[in-house]
Rosetta silent file (secondary structure, phi, psi, omega in degrees, C-alpha in Angstrom):
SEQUENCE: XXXXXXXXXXXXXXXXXXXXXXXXXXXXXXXXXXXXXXXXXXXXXXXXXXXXXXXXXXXXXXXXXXXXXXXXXXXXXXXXXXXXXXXXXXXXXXXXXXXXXXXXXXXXXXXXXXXXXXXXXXXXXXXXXXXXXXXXXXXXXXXXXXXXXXXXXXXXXXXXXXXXXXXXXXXXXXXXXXXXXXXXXXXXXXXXXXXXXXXXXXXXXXXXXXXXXXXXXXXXXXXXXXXXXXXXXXXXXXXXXXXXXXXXXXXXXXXXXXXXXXXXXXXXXXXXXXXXXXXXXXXXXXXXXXXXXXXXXXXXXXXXXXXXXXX
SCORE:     score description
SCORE:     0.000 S_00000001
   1 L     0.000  145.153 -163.643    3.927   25.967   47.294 S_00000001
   2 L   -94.661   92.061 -168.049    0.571   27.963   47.102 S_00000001
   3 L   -94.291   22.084 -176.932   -1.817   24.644   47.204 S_00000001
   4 L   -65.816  -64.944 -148.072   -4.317   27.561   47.372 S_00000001
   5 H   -87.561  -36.539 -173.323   -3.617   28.972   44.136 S_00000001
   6 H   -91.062   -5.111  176.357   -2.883   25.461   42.547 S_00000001
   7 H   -66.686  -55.346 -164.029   -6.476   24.393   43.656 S_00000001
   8 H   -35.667  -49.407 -154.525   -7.909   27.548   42.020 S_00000001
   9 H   -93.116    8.437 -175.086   -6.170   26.767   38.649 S_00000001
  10 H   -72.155  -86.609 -156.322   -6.648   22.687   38.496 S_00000001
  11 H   -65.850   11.379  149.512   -9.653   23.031   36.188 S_00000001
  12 H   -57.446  -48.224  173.138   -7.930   25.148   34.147 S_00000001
  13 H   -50.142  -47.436 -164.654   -5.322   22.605   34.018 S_00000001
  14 H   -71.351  -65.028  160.633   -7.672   20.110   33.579 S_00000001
  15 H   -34.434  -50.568  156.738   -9.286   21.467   30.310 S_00000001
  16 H    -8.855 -103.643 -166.081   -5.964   21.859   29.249 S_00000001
  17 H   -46.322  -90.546 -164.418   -4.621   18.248   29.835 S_00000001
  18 H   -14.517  -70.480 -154.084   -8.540   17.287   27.682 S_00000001
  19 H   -53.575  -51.152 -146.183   -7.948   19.261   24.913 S_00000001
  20 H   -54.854  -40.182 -169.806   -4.470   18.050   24.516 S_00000001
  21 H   -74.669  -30.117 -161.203   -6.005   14.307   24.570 S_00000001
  22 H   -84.413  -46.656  160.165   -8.447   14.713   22.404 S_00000001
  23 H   -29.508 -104.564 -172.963   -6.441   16.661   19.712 S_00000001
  24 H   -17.281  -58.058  159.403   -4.138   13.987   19.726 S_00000001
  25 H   -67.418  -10.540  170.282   -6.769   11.276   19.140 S_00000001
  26 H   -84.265  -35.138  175.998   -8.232   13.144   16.436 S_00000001
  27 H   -63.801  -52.929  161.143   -4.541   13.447   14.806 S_00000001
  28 H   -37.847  -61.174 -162.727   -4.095    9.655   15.509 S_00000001
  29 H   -74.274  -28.525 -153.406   -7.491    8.429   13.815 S_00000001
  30 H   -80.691    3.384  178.773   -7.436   11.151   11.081 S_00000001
  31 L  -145.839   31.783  165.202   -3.868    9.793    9.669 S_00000001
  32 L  -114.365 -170.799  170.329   -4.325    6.301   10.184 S_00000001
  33 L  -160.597  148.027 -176.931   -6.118    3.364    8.645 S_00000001
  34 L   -95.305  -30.590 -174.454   -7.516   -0.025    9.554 S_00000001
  35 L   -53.365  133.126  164.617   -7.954   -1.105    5.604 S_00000001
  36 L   -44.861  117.873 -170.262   -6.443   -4.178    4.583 S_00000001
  37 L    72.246    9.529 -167.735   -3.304   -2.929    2.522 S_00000001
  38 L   -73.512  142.338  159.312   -3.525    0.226    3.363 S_00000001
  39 L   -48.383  -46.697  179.065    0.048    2.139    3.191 S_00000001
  40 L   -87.209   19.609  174.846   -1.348    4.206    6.298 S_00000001
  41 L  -113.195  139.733  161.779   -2.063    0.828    8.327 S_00000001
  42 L  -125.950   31.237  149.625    0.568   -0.497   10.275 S_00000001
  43 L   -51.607 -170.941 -175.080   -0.955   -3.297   11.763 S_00000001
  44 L   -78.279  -47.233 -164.735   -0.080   -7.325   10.422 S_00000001
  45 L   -57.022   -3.906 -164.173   -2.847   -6.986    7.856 S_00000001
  46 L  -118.421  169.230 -148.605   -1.395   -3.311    6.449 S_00000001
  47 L  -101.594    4.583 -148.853    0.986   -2.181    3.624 S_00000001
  48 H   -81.869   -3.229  167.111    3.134    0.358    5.449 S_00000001
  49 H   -72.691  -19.452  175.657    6.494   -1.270    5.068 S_00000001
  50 H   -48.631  -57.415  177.958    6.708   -0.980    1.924 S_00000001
  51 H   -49.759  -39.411  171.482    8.019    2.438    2.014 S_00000001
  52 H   -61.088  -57.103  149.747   10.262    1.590    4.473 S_00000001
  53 H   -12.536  -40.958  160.355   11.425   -1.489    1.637 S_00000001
  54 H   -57.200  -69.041 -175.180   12.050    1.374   -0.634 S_00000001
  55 H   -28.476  -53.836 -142.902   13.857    3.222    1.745 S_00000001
  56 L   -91.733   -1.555  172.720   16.202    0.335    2.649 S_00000001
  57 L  -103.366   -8.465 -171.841   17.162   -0.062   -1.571 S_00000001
  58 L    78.313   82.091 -179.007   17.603    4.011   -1.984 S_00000001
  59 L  -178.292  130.943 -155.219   14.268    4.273   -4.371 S_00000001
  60 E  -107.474  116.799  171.684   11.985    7.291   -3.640 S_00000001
  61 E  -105.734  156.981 -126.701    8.132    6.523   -2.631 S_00000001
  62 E  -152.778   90.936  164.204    5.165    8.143   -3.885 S_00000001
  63 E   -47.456  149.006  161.999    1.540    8.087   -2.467 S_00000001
  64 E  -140.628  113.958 -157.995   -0.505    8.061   -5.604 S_00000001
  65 L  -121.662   27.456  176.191   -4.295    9.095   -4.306 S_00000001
  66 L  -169.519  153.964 -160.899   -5.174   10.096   -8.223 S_00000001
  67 H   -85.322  -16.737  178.907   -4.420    8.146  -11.348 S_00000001
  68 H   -46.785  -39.619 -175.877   -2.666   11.639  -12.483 S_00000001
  69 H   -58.760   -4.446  167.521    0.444   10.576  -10.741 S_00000001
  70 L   -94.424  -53.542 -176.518    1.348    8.167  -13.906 S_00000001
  71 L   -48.212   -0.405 -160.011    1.230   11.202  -16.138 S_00000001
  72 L  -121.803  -23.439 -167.658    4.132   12.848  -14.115 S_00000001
  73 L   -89.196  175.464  163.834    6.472   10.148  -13.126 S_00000001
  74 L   -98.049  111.846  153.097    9.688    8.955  -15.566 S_00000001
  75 L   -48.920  -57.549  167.652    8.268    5.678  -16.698 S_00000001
  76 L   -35.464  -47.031 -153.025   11.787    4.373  -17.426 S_00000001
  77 L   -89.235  -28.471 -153.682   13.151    5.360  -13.665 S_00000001
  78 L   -57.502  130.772  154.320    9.247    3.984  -12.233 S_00000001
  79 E  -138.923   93.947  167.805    7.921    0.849  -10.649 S_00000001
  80 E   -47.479  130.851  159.841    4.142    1.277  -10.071 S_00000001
  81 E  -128.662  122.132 -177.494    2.398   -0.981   -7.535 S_00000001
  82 E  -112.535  148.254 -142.928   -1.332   -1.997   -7.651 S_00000001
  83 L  -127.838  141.458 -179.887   -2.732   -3.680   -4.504 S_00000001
  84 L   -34.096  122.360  175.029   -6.333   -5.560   -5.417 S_00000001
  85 L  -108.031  124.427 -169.543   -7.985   -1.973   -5.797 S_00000001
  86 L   -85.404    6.839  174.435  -11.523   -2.000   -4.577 S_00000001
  87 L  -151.264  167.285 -166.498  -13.207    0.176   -7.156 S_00000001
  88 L   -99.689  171.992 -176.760  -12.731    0.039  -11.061 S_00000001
  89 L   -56.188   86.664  154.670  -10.542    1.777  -13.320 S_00000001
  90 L   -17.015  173.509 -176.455  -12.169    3.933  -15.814 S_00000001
  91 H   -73.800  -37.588  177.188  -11.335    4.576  -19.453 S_00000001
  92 H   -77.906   -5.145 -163.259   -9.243    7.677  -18.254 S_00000001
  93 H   -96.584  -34.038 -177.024   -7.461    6.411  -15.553 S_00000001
  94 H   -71.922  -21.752  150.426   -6.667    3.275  -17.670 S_00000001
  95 H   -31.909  -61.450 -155.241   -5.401    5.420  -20.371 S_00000001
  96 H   -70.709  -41.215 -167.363   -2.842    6.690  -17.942 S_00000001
  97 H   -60.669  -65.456 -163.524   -1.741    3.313  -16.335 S_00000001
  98 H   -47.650  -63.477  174.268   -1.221    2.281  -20.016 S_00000001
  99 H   -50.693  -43.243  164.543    0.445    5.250  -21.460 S_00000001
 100 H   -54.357  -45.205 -151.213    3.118    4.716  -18.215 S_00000001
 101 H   -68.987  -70.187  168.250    3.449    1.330  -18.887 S_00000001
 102 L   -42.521   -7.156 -169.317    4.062    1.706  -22.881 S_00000001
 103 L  -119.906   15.163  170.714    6.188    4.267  -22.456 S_00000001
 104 L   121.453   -0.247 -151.827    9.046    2.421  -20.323 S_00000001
 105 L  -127.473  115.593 -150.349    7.504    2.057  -17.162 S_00000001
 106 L   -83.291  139.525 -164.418    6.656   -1.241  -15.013 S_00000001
 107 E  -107.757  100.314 -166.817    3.419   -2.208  -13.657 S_00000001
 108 E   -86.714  100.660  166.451    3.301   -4.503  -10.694 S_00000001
 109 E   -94.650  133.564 -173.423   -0.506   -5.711  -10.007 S_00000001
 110 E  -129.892  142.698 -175.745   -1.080   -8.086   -7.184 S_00000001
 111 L  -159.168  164.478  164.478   -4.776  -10.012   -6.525 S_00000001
 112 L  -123.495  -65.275  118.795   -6.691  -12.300   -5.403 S_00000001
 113 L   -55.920  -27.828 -174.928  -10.159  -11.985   -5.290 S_00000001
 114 L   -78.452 -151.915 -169.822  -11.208   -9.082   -6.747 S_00000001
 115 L  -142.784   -2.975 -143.462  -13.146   -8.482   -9.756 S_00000001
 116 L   -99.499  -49.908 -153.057  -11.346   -5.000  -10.472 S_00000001
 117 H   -62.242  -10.541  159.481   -7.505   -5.837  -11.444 S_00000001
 118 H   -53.613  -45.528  177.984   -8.307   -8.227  -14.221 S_00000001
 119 H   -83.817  -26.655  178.608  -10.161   -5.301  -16.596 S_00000001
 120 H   -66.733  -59.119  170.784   -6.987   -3.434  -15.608 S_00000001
 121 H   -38.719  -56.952  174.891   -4.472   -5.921  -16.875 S_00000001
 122 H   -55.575  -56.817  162.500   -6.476   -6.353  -19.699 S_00000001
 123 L   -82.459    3.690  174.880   -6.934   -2.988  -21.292 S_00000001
 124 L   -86.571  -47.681  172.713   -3.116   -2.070  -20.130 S_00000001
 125 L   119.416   21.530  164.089   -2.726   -4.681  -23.102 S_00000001
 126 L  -118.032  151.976 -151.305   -1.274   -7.556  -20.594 S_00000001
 127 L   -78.633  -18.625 -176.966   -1.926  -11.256  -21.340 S_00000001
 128 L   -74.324  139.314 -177.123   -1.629  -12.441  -17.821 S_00000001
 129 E  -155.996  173.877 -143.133   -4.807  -12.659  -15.330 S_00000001
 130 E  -127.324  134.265  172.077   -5.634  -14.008  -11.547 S_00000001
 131 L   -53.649  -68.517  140.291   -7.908  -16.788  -11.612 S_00000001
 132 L   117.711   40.787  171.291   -9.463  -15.857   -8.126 S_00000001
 133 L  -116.201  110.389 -175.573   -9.349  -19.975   -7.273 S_00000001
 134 L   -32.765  111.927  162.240   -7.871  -20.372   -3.819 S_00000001
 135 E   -54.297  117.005  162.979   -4.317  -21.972   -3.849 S_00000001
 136 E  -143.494  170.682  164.109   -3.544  -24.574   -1.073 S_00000001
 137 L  -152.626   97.144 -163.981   -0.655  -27.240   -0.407 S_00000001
 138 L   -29.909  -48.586 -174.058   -1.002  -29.470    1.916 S_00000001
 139 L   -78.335  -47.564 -157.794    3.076  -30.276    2.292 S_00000001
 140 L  -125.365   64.719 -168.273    5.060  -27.045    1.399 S_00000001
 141 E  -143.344 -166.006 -168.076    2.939  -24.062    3.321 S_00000001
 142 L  -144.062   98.465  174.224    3.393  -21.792    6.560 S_00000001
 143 L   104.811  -54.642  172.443    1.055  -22.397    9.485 S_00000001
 144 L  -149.569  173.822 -163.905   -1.872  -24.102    6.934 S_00000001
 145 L   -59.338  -28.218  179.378   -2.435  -25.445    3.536 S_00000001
 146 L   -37.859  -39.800 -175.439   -3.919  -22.096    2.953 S_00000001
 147 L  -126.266   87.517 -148.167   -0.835  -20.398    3.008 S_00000001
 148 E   -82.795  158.630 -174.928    1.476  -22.385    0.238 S_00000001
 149 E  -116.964  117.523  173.752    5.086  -21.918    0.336 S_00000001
 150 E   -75.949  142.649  133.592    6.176  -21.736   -4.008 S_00000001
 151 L   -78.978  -13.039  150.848    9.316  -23.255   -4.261 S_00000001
 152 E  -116.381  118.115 -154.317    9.901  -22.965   -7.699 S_00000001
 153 E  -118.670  117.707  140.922   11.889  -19.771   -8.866 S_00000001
 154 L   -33.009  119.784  170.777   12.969  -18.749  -12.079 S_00000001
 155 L   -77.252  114.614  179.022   16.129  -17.347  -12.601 S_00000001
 156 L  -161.734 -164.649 -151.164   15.795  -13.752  -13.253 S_00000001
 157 L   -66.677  -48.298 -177.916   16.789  -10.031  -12.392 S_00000001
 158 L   -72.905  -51.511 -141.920   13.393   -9.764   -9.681 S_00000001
 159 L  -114.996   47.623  152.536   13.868  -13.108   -8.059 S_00000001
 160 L   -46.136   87.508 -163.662   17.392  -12.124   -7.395 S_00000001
 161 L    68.469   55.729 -136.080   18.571  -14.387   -4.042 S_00000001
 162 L  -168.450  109.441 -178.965   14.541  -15.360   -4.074 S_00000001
 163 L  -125.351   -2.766 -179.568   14.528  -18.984   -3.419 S_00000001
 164 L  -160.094  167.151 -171.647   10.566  -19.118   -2.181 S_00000001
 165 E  -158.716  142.627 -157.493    7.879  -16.838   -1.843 S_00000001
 166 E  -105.605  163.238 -178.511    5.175  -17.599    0.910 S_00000001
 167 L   -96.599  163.650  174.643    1.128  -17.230   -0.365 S_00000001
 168 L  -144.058   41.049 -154.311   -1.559  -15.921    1.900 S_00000001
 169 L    93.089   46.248 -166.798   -5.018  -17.422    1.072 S_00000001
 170 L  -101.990 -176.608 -175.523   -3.838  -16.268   -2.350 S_00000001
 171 L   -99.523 -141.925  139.202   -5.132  -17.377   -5.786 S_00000001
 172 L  -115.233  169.996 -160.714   -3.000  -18.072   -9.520 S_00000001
 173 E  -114.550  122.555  155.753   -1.832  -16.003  -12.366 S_00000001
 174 E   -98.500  125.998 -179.190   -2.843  -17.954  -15.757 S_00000001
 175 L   -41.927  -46.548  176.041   -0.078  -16.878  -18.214 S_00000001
 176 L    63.674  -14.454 -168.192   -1.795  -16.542  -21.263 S_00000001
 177 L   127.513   13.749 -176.817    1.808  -16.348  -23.127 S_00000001
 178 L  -121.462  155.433 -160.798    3.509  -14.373  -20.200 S_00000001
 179 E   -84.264  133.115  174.257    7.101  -15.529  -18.658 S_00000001
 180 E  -108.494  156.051 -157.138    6.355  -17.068  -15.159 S_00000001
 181 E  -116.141  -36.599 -174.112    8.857  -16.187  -13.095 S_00000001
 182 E  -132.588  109.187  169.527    7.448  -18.347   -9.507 S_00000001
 183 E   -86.828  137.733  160.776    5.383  -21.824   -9.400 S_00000001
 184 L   -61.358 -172.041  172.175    3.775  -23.135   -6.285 S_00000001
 185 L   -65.472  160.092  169.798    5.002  -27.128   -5.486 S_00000001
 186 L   -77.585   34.376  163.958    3.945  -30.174   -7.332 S_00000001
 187 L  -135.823   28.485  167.884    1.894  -30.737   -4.107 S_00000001
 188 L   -83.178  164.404  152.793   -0.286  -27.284   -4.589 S_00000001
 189 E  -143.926 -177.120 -166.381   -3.740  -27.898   -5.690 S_00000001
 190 E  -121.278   97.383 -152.324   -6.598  -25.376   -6.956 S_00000001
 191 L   -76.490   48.860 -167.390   -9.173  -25.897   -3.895 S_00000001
 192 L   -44.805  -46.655 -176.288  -12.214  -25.451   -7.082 S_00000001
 193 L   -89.424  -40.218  166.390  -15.317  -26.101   -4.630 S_00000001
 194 L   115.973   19.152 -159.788  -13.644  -24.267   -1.873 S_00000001
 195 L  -116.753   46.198  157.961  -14.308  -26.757    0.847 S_00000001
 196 L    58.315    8.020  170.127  -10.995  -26.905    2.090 S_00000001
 197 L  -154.779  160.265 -178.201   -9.652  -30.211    1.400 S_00000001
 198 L   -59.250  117.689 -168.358   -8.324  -32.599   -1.835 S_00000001
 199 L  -119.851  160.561 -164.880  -11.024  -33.996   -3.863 S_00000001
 200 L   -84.434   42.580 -142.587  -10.462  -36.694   -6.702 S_00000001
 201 L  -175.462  -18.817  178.982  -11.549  -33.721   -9.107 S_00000001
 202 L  -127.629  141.645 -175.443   -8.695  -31.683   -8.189 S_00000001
 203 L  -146.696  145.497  160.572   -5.186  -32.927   -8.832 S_00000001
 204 L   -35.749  160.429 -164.936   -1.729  -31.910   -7.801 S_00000001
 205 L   116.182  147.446  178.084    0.667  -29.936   -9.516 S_00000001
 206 L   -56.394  115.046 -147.908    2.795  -26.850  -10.058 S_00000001
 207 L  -127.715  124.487 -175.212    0.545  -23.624  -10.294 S_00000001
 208 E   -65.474  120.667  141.855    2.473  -19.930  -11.771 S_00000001
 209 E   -60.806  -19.975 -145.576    2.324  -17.582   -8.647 S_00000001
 210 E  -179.844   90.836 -163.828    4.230  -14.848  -10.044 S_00000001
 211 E  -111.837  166.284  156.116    4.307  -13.757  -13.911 S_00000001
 212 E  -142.775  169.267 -173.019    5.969  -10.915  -16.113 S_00000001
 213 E  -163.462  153.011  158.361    5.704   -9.740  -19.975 S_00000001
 214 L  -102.578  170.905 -165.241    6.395   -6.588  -21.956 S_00000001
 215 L  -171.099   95.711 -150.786    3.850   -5.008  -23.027 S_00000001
 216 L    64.303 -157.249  140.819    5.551   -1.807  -25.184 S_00000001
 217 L     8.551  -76.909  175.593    8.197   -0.232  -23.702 S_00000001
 218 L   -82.243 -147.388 -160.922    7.474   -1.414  -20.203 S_00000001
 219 L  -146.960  148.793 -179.972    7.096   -4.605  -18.218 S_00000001
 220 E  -142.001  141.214 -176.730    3.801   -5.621  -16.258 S_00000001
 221 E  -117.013  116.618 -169.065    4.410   -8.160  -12.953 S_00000001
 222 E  -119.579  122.109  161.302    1.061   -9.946  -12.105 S_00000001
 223 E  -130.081  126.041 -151.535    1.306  -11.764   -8.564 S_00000001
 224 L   -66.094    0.264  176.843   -1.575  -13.937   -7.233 S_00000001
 225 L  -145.993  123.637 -173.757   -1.677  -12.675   -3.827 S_00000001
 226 L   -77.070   -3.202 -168.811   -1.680   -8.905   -2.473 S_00000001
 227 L  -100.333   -7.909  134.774   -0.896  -10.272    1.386 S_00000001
 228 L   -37.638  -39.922  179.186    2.736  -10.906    0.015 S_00000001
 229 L   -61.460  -54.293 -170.291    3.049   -7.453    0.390 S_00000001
 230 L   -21.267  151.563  174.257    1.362   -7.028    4.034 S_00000001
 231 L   -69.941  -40.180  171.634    3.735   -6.097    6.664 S_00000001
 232 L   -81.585  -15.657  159.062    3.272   -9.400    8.587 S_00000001
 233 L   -81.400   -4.340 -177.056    4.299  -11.361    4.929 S_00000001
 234 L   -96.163   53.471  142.568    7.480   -9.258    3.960 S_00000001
 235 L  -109.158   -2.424  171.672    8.817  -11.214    7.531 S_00000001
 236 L  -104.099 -171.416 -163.927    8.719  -14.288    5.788 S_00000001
 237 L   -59.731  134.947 -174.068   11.477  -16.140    3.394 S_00000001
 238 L    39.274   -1.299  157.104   12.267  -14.400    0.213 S_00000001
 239 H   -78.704  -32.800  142.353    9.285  -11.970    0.338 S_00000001
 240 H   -23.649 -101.725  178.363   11.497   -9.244    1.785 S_00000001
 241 H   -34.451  -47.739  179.328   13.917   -9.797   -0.980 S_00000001
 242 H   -55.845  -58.556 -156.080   11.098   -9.919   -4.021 S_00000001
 243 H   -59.424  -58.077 -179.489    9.729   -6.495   -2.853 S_00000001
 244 H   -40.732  -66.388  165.124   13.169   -5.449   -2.607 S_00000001
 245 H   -48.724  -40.970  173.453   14.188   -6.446   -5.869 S_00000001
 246 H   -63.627  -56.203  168.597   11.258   -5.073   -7.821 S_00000001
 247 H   -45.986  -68.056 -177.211   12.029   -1.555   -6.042 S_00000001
 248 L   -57.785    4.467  170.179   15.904   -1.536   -6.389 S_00000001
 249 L   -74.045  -28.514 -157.569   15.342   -2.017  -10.090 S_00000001
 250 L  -135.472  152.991  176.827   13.853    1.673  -10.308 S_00000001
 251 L   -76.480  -20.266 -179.299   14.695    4.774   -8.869 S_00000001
 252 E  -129.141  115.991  148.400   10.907    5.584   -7.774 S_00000001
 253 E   -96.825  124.078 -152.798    8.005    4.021   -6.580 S_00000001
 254 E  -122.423  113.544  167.817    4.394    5.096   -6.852 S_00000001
 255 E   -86.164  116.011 -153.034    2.313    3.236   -4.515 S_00000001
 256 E  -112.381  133.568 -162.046   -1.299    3.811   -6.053 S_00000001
 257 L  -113.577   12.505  174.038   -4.045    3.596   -3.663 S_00000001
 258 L   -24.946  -74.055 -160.170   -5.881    5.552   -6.379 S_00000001
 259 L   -96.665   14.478  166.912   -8.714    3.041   -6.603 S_00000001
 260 L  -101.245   46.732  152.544   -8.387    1.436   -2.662 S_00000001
 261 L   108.658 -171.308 -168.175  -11.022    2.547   -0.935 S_00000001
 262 L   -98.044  157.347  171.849  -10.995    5.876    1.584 S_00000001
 263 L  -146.119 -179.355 -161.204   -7.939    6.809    3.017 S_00000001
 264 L   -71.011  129.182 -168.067   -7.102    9.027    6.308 S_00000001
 265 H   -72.556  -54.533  172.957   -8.481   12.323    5.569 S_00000001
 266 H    -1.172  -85.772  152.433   -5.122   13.770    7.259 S_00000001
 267 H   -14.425  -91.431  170.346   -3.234   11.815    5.194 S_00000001
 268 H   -21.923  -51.428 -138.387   -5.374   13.055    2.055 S_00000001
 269 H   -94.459  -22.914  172.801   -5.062   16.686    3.424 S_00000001
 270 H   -90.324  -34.642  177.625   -0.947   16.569    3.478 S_00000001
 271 H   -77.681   -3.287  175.872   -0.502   15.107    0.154 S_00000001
 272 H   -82.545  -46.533 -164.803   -3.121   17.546   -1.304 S_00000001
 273 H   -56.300  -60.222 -176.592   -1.338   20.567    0.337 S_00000001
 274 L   -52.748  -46.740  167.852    2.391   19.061   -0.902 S_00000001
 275 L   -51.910  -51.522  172.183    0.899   19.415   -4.576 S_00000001
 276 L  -137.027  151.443 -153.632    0.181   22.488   -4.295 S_00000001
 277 H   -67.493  -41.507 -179.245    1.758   25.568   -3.967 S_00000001
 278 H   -82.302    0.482 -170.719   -0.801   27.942   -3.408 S_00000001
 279 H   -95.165  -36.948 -179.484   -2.673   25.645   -0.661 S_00000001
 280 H   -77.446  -35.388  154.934    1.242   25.837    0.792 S_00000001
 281 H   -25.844  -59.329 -179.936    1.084   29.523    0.845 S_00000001
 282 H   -59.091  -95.842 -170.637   -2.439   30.005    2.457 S_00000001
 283 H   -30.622  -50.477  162.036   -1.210   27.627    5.147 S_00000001
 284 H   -61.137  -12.236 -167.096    2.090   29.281    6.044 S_00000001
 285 H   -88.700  -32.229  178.885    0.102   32.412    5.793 S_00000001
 286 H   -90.905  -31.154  163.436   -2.471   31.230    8.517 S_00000001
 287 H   -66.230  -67.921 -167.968    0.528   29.623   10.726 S_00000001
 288 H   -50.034  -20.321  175.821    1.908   32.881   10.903 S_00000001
 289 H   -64.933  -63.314 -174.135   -1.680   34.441   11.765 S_00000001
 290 H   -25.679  -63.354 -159.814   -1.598   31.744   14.614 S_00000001
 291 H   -74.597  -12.482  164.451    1.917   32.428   16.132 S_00000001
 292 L   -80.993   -1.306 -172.847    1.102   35.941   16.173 S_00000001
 293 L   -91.981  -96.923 -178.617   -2.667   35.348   18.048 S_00000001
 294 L    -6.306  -28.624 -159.323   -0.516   32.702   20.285 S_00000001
 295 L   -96.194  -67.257 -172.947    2.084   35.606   21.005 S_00000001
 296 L  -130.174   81.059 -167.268   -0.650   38.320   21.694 S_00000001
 297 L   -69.878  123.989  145.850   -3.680   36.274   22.543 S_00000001
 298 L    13.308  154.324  152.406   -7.430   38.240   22.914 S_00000001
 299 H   -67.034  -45.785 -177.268   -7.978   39.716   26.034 S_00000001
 300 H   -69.212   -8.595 -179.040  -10.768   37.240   26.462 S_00000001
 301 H   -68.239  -58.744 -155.388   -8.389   34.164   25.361 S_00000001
 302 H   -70.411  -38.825  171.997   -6.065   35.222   28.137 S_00000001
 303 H   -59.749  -35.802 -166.904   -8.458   35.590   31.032 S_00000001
 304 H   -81.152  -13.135  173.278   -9.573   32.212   30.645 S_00000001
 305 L   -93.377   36.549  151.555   -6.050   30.476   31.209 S_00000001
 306 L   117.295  -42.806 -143.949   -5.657   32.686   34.225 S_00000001
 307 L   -70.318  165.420  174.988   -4.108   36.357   32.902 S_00000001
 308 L  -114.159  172.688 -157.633   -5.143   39.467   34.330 S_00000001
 309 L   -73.189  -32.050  167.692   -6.417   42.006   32.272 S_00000001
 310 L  -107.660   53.769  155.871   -3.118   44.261   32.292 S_00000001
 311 L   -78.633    0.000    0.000   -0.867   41.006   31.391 S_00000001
């Protein structure tokens, strides 16, 4: 071996080996996500199993990073999911979730807290709405009261083998006139001052977790806590199976991050490019520029990894 020759060309090497790392961390952060519920986090706190939950029923999933994505889907084959969405709907975008809905196609919204999915629900034309008053039950939960285990399940098409469903600091759905499909225990309470324990002002009792209605055509599913969904809650008892069942019902799913927040520009930049056709053009047209620089590189490219000038 030439350790002559391999001295000379170790910081070559060395740049090299850098670039390689740092590319690679820029592809890692730029098509990941840290957000709570995000599709692209796969942490405990992130949403990305769902698609795999689709996957595992045969039902085809759908980033949806624009409210357009209702105007396009078959409402009929569709199951929409909205995850407490951090900014609010507008009149056009609510238009569309409505016009899906009414037209065959079902709209699952899950909350807790948030001030946004209520005006959604509402102008979609469904009667059901999230309280936003913290659920706990001292007796029937998983780890703390905080996290209530419901125990009373409706027999119906979604809570199909669904004999509990676990909560996750989540709130309640008041009904309004909508079918409830899941009640926490007669030992839930509604934790109204927030100070963490049973006060002689709060009483016991069975609280709807989990509602549905039609509303046209379609069907709208309101469930009090988006952390059912979460990757570390579809590992507990019959949340697997709920998710499941709302998917295998439909042929599609379009998870709509529309209104949650920033997402991984990456991310962003392959689902803009899969829409459209002329952005996939330019881009095979500039890969092909590449592999032909990459073939027959500069002169000045080639000297700096080493080449001599009549290489």
């Amino acid at each position: 071996m030439d350790w002559r020759s391999l001295r000379n060309d170790y910081p070559r090497l060395l740049l090299v080996s850098l670039i390689g790392v740092v590319a690679l961390a820029i592809i890692v952060a730029a098509s990941t996500s840290t957000a709570a519920f995000g599709v692209y986090n796969s942490a405990w706190d992130g949403a990305s199993g769902l698609q795999a939950e689709a996957d595992a029923v045969g039902t085809e999933s759908e980033i949806a990073l624009n409210t357009t994505a209702y105007e396009t889907a078959d409402a009929n084959r569709t199951v929409a999911v909205v995850l407490s969405p951090e900014t609010r709907y507008n009149a056009t975008d609510t238009q569309r979730v409505q016009q899906f809905v009414e037209s065959g196609g079902t709209l699952v919204v899950a909350e807790d807290y948030g001030t946004h999915s209520n005006d959604l629900l509402a102008t979609v034309g469904a009667s059901a709405s999230v309280t936003g008053q913290p659920l706990r039950d001292e007796r029937n939960s998983y780890r703390s009261p905080a996290m209530p285990i419901a125990t009373n399940v409706t027999n119906d098409s979604l809570t199909a083998n669904v004999s509990q469903l676990t909560i996750n600091h989540g709130t309640v759905v008041e009904p309004n006139g909508a079918d409830v499909l899941v009640r926490s225990s007669e030992f839930s309470y509604l934790d109204a001052n927030r100070n963490e324990q049973l006060d002689d002002s709060e009483s016991l009792q069975q609280y709807p977790v989990v509602t549905t209605e039609s509303v046209g055509d379609g069907r709208v599913v309101v469930v009090s806590d988006p952390s059912l969904f979460i990757n570390a809650m579809l590992e507990r008892p019959g949340n697997q199976q709920f998710t499941q069942n709302l998917f295998g019902a439909h042929e599609r799913v379009l998870l709509d991050y529309s209104h949650a927040g920033k997402q991984p520009p990456l991310a962003v930049g392959l689902l803009t490019v899969r829409e459209s056709p002329l952005l996939q053009v330019l881009l095979g047209a500039l890969g092909l520029g590449a592999i032909i620089v990459w073939l027959r590189p500069p002169q000045r490219v080639r000297h700096l990894f080493g080449a001599k000038p009549d290489d």
